[in-house]
N, C-alpha and C positions, 0 to 999 in steps of 0.2 A: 482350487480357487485361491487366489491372492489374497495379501493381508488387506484388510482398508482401513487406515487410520484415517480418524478426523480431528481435525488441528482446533487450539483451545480459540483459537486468535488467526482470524484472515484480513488481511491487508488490498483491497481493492483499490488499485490504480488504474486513470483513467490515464490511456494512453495516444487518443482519439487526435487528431486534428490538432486542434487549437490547444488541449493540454498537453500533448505531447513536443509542441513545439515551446509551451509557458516552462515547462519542467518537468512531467509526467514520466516521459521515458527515462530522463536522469534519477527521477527518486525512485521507479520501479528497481532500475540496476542496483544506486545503492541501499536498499532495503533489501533484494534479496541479497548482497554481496554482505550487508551489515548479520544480518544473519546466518546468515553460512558460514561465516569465521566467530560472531561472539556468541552465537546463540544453538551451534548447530541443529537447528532448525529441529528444536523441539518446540514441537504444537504451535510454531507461528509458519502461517503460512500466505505468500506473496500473489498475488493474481493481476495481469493486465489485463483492463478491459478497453474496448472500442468506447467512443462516445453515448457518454453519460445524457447527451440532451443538456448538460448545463455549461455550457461554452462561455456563456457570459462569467463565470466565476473560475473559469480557468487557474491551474490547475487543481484537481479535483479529484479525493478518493476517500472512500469509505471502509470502518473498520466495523468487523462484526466479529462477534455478538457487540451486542450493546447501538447499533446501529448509529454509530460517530460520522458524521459526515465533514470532512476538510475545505477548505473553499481558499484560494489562492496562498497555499502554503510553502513556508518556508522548511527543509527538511528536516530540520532540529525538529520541531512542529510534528510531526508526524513520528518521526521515532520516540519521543516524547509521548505524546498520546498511547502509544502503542505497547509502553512500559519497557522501552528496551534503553532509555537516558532516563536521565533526573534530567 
């Protein structure tokens, strides 16, 4: 059996329709691309997800633990929250 780590810090990006045409797919890229070079992806870890149902607040992603919810973010914004900038 394989090792199974569990990351301190998950990054949900909605990548859905309408976020992903607001910015979704661009911030998924560089949040994992931001981490993979400054952070080498200790305990943070990136996830796209399909549509969240919240369209209206395009783009949209949620950071766990602590259950942070983003609502038409700028990507400073979100690697900010996430503790990877001041």
């Amino acid at each position: 059996m394989g090792k199974f780590t569990i990351p301190d810090k998950v990054l949900y990006v909605c990548v859905g329709s309408k976020c992903g045409k607001r910015g979704g797919k661009d911030m998924y890229k560089l949040a994992k691309s931001y981490i993979k070079h400054h952070h080498g992806r200790e305990g943070i870890e990136v996830i796209e997800t399909e549509c969240t149902d919240r369209c209206k607040y395009a783009p949209i992603c949620s950071i766990q633990p602590g259950n942070t919810w983003l609502k038409e973010y700028h990507p400073k914004e979100v690697l900010q929250a996430m503790g990877l900038i001041e």
